[in-house]
Every structure is written in structure tokens, then in C-alpha cells.
C-alpha positions in Angstrom: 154.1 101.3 12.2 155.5 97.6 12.2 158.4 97.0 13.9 161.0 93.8 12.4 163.3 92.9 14.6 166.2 90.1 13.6 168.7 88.2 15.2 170.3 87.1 12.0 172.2 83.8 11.8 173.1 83.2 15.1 175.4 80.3 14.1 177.6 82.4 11.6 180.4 82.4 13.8 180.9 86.1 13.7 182.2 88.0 16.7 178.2 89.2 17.4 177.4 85.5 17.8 176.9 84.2 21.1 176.7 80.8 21.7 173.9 79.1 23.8 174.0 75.7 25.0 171.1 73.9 23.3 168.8 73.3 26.3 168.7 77.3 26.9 165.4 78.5 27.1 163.9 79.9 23.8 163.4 83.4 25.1 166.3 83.8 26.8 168.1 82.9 23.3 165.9 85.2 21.6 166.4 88.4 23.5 170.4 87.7 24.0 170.5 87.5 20.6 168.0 89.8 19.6 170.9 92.1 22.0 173.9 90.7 20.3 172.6 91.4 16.6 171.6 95.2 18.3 175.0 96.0 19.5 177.3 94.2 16.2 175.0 97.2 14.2 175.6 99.9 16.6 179.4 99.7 16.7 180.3 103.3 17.3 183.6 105.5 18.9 181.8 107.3 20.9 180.7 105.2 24.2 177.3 106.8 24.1 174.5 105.0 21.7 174.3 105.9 18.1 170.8 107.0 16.8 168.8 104.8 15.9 168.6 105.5 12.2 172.3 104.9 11.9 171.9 101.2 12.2 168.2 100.7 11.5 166.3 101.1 8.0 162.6 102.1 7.4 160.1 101.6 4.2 156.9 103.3 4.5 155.4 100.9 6.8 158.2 98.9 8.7 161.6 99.4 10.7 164.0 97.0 10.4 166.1 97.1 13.7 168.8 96.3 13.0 168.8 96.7 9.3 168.6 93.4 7.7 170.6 91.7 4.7 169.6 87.9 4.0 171.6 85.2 5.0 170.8 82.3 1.9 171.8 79.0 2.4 175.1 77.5 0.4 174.4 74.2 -0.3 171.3 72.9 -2.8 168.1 73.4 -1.0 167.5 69.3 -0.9 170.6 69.3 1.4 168.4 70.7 4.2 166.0 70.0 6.9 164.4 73.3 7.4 162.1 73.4 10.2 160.2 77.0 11.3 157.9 77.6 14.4 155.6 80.1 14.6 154.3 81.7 18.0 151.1 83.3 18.2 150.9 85.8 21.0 148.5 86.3 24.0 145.9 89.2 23.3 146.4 89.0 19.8 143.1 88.5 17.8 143.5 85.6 15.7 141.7 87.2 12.5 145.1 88.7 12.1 146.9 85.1 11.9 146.2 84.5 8.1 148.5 87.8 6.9 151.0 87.0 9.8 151.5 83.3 9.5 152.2 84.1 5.5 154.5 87.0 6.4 156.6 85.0 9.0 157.1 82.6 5.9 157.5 84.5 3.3 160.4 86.2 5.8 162.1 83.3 6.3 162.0 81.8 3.2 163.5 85.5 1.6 166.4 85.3 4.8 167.7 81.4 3.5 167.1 82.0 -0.3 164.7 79.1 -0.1 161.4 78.1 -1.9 160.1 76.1 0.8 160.3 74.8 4.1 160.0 71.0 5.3 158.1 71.7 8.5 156.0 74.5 10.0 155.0 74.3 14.1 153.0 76.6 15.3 152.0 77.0 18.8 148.9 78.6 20.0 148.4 81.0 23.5 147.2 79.7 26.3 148.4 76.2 26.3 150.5 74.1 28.6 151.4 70.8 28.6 151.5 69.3 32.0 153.0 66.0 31.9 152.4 65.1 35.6 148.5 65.4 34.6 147.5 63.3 31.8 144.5 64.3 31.8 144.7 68.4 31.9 143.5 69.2 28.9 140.1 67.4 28.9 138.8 70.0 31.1 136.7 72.1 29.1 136.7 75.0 31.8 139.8 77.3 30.7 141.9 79.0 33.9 140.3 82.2 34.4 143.4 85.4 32.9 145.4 87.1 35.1 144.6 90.5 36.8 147.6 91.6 35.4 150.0 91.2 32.7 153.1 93.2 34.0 156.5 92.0 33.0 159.3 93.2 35.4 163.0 94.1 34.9 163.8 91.1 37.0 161.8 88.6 35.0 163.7 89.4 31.9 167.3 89.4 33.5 166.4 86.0 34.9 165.4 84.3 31.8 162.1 82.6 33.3 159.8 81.6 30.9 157.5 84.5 30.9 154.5 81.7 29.8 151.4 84.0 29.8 148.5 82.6 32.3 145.8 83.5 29.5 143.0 80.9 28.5 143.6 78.5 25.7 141.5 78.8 22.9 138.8 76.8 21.7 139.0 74.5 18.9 137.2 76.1 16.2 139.1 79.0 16.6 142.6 77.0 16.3 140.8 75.4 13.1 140.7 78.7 11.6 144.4 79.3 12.0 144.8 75.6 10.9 143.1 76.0 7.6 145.8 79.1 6.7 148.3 76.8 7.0 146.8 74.1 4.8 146.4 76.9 2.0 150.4 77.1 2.1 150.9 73.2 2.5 148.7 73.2 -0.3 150.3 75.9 -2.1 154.2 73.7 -1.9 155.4 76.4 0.9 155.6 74.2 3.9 155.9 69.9 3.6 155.1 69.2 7.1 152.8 70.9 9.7 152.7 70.7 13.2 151.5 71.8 16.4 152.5 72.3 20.0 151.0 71.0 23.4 148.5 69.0 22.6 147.4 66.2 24.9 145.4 62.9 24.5 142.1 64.7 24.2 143.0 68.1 22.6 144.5 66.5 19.8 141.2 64.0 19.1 138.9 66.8 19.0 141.0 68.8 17.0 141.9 66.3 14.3 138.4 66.3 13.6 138.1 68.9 11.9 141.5 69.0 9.9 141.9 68.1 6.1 145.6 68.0 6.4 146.7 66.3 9.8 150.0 67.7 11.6 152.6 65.2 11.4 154.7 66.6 14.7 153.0 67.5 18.0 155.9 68.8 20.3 155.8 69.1 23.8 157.4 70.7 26.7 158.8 68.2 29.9 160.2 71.2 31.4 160.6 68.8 34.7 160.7 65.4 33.7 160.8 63.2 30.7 157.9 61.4 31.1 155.3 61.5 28.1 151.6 60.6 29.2 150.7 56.8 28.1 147.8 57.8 26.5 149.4 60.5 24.4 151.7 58.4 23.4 149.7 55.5 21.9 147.2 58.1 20.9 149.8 59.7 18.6 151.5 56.2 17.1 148.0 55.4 16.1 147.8 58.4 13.8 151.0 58.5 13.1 152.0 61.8 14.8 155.7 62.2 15.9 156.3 63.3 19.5 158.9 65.5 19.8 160.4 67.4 22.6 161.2 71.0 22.9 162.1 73.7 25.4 160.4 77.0 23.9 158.3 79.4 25.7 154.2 79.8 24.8 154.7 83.6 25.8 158.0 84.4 24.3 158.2 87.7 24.1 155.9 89.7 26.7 155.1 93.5 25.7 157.5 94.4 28.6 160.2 92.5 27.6 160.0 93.6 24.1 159.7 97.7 25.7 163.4 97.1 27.4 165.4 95.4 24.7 164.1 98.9 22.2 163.7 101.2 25.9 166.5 104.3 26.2 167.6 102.3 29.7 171.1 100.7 30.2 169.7 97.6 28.8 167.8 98.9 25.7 168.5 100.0 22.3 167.5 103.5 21.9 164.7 103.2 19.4 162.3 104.1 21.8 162.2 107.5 23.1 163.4 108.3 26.7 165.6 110.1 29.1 168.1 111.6 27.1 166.6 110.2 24.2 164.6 112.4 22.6 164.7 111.5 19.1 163.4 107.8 19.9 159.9 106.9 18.8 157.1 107.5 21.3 153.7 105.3 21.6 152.5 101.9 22.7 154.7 98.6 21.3 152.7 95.4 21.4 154.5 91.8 20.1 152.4 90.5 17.5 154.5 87.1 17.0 158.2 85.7 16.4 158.9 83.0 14.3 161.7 80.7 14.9 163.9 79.1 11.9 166.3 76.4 11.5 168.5 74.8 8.7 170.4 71.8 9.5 172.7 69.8 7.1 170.9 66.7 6.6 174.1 64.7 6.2 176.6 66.2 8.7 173.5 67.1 11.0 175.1 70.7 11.4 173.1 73.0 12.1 173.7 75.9 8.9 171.7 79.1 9.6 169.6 79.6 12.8 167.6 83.1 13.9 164.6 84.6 14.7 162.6 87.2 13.4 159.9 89.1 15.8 157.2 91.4 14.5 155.7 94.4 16.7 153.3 97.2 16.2 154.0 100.9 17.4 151.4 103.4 17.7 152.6 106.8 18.5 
């Protein structure tokens, strides 16, 4: 069964709102607010945790946790710069991307009552961008995975950016992804597309092989600002913004995503557990989250902001 989980407009001001200062890490925002959207729908006089299917709704194939009403937009949609990124997860096989990266939009777009969106980022598994080493990414020997995948309760309390050690892929395979995302440039769904820690020589080979180029490569200086030379001149050349960011390439490890919906202090309830019996039982695996933001183009206010992650559970 799929699993939806939303955060819903984190900027609405309501008393389930929390808000972040901007350079927060992205996962750390997500799972607080994936928490505080939890706990607004499970408001209940009894101290103990409602059931699940008090504040959760269910079709034949998905769960919504919590149950989800759309959030449209108030102004005209030209009044808005509506940017989404996409994160594909580690150990996901990337024949699923087509039906995911159309789901995540088609989401979105039905949460701001919207027709389109001006750009789409996506960022791929496996890649990091190292400022300090310019030339990182010419290496065509990947890091070797991890022995182990293990998230731990302390991880997730301390907000560290859970990036998953896995190797990047190849460029044929990000191609693949790439030409999905041309069908809905193509289509009038997205304006812009863009992609996500890409050096010098990663980027050459891959715009190769695109029909549509991305306009935005974004980039994570996690400890310093200093963009790579080559990168730079690289990307004014074919006209490809540079743009910063501070999200996570693993945003939402499988352990993670089992405490925030676990029966412990910290969870939800929707999972079975001690003195949960009614929960649901079986494996949860991430399959991605998608990012969304509106802003006012001329206030530069920031309207409607959220995330929606999507998971699988087999029992």
C-alpha cells in the first residue's frame, strides 16, 4: 500500500506551524513538520494517541497521513514563482521514476490549485558536490556503498544530514529520468528544469545527451561559499544559473521515515507496536519527497510552502 504523508502549508500561520529559520537543513524541516502537521490532526482529550484512522484517510491504494485538504493559491497564477524539487531516493530503481516524477507533480499542482509550475529540480542519489575538490566528479570510479544502511534514533534527533554514501549513477541512466521530465516541459507542466550537484565535468557529459537543457544547476557549500572556477565559467557559457541550496541528497532514510509513523514516544501510531496493536505491520521503504514553493513575485513573500513524501508498506 502507498503511504502520502504531507506537511501542508507550513507558512499558514496556523498554531501547527512552526517556523524554521531559512538556513535549516531540508530534512530536519521536513520531519518537524511532517510532526507538526501529525499532531494539529491528532488533537484529542485523552493524553494517549488517537487511532490512526481518526485523523488519516485511505482510497483503495493510498493513506493519507494526515488526511489532506488542498491549500490553492489566492492570487492569479502569473503572480507566482513556483519552484518544486524532486528527490529521488537511494535503492530505488529508477524504472519507477517516470510514474513518480508525474505523481509528485500532478500532487503539487492539485495542493496550489495550479496548472503549472515555473521550475522543477530534481536531484539524483548518490551525488555530492564537494566544493573544496573541483575536480571530484571526473572520476569515473563511483565510492564503493556502505555495509550498512542503518539509521539511528540519535541521527534523527540531531538533524544531520542523513546523505546516503550510495554510488552515483551513470549518465545514461540520469538521461532516462531526464527525458520524463522533458515529456512534461513539453507537455506546458513545468517552464524551467533543473538539476542538482553537478560539477564541471558531470554536467558536459550530461548535456550531451539532453534535448531540453536545465536552466538551474544548484549546489550545496555546506562549508564554504566558494564555487569551483571551472564550474562557474562552464555554466555562464551555457547559460545555466548557479544557485545555492541547503537540502539533503538522502532526505528521508527508511529509519527515519519508521520513527516519525513507529508507536514510540516520538512516532505517530500508524505503525503497529507496543500497545499498538491496531497499527499497520510490514516493511516501509521512502520512495521520494518532493519539495514545493510559491513565492509572491512582487512582495517576494513566500505564499504556500510544504512537502509531500511518498512510501510503500508491505505487510
Amino acid at each position: 500500500m502507498k503511504l502520502i504523508l504531507s506537511t501542508s502549508n507550513t507558512m499558514s500561520g496556523g498554531p501547527s506551524v512552526i517556523r524554521r529559520p531559512f538556513f535549516e537543513k531540508s530534512n530536519t524541516e521536513l520531519i518537524s513538520s511532517l510532526r507538526a502537521n501529525f499532531a494539529a490532526h491528532q488533537s484529542s482529550p485523552t493524553p494517549s494517541k488517537p487511532n490512526y484512522k481518526s485523523w488519516t484517510s485511505q482510497t483503495d491504494s493510498a493513506l493519507y497521513i494526515p488526511t489532506h485538504t488542498p491549500s490553492p493559491l489566492t492570487e492569479p497564477r502569473e503572480s507566482y514563482d513556483i519552484t518544486v524539487k524532486l528527490f529521488y531516493l537511494p535503492n530505488i530503481p529508477a524504472d519507477r521514476r517516470c510514474a513518480q516524477t508525474r505523481e509528485a507533480i500532478e500532487l503539487v499542482l492539485k495542493e496550489l490549485g495550479t496548472s503549472s509550475v515555473d521550475l522543477l529540480i530534481v536531484s539524483f542519489p548518490g551525488i555530492s558536490f564537494d566544493a573544496d575538490d573541483g575536480d571530484s566528479d571526473f572520476d569515473d570510479d563511483p565510492p564503493s556503498a556502505p555495509t550498512s544502511t542503518s539509521t539511528s534514533t540519535s541521527d534523527v534527533a540531531s538533524g544531520d544530514c542523513l546523505d546516503a554514501e550510495v554510488p552515483p549513477e551513470d549518465i545514461e541512466t540520469m538521461i532516462t529520468t531526464w527525458r520524463t521530465l522533458e515529456k512534461l516541459h513539453a507537455e506546458g507542466l513545468v517552464s524551467k528544469l533543473g538539476i542538482a550537484e553537478f560539477g564541471a565535468s558531470r554536467l558536459s557529459k550530461f548535456l550531451e545527451q539532453t534535448e531540453i537543457k536545465p536552466s538551474v544547476n544548484q549546489i550545496n557549500v555546506r562549508d564554504c561559499c566558494v564555487v569551483p572556477k571551472p564550474l562557474i565559467l562552464y555554466a555562464r557559457k551555457q547559460q545555466i544559473e548557479l544557485l545555492t541550496h541547503n537540502d539533503c541528497t538522502n532526505i528521508l532514510p527508511r529509519g527515519t521515515l519508521r520513527q516519525i509513523l513507529g508507536s514510540g514516544e516520538d512516532g505517530s501510531g500508524v505503525l503497529a507496536g507496543e500497545g499498538n496493536e491496531e497499527g499497520f505491520r510490514g516493511d516501509v521503504e521512502p520512495q521520494w519527497v518532493v519539495k514545493y514553493t510559491a513565492v509572491v513575485k512582487d512582495r517576494g513573500v513566500v505564499e504556500s510552502k510544504g512537502y509531500f513524501a511518498v512510501a510503500e508498506l508491505r505487510e
